[in-house]
C-alpha positions as semicolon CSV with decimal commas, in nm:
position;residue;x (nm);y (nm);z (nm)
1;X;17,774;8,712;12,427
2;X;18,014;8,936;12,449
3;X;18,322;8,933;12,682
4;X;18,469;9,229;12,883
5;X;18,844;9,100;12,842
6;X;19,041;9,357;13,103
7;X;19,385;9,425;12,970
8;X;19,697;9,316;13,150
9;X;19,793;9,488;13,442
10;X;20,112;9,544;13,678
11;X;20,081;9,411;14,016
12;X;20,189;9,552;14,342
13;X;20,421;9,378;14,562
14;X;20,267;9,172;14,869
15;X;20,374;9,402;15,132
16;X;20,182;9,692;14,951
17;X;19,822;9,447;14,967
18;X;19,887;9,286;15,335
19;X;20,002;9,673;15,472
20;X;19,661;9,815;15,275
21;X;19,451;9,509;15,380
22;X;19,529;9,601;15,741
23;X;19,486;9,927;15,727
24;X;19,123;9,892;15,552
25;X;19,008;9,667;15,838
26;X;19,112;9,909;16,065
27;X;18,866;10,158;15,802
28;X;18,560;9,925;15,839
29;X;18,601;9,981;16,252
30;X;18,546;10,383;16,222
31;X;18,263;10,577;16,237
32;X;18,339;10,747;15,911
33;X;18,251;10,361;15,737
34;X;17,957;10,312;15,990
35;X;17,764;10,674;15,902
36;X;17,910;10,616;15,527
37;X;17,758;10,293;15,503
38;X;17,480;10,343;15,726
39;X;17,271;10,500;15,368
40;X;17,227;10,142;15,282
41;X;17,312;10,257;14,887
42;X;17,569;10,081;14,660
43;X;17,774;10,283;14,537
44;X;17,751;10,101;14,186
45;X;17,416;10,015;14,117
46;X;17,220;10,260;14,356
47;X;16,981;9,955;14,491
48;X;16,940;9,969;14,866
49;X;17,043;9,710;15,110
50;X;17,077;9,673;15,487
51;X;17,406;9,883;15,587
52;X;17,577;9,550;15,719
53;X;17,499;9,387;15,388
54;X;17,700;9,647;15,215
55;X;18,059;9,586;15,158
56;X;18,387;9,795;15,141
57;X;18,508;9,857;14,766
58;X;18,851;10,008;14,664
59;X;18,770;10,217;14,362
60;X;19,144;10,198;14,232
61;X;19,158;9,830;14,357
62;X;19,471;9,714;14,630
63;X;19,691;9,507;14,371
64;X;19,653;9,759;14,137
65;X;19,807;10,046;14,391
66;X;19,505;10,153;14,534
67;X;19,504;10,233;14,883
68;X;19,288;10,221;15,203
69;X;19,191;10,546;15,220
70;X;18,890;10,746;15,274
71;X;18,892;10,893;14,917
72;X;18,948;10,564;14,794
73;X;18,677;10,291;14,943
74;X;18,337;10,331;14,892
75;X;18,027;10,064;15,001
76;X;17,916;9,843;14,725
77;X;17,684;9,549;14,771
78;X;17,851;9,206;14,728
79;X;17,720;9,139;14,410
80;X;17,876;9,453;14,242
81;X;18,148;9,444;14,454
82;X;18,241;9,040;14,305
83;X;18,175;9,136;13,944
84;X;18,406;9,461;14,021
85;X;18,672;9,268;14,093
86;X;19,016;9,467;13,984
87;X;18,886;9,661;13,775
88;X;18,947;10,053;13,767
89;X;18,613;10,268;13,755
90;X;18,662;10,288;13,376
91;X;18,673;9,963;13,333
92;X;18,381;9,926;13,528
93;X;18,207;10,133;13,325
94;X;18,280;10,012;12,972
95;X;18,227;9,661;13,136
96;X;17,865;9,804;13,260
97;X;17,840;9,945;12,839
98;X;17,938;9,641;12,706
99;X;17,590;9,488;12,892
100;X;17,361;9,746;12,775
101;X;17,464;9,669;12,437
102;X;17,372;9,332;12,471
103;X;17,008;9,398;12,597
């Protein structure tokens, strides 16, 4: 089996995550995340699920500069969303490749 091994990466300070985590609860409150959401699609995998199932993904993750932003979360389902992890969409997607090679 073969392991997606994510290279090293330089981490924001803690007031950059607690300042970002705030402001993306504040995000999940609007009705920009409610209509956004409210397709029941993950982003990642395209599979439907009940809106308040889906959960809010950073595409350029918190500790790794990303910010709460409109142009930067999109709804993932929780299963995408905890293999995701910190990973930048790149990574995601040679992490996706490196499972359809397997199959």
């Amino acid at each position: 089996m073969n392991l997606f091994i994510m290279e090293p990466f330089q981490t924001v300070d803690e007031e950059h995550i607690k300042r970002e985590k705030a402001k993306a609860r504040e995000l999940r409150n609007s009705q920009w995340w409610k209509r956004k959401r409210s397709s029941g699609i993950c982003y990642y995998c395209g599979k439907k699920s009940k809106a308040t199932e889906l959960t809010m993904d950073h595409l350029v993750p918190v500790v790794r500069g990303g910010r709460s932003v409109e142009s930067n979360v999109v709804p993932a389902c929780k299963d995408c969303n905890s293999k995701k992890k910190y990973l930048l969409p790149t990574e995601w997607e040679e992490y996706l490749n490196s499972l359809k090679k397997e199959d």
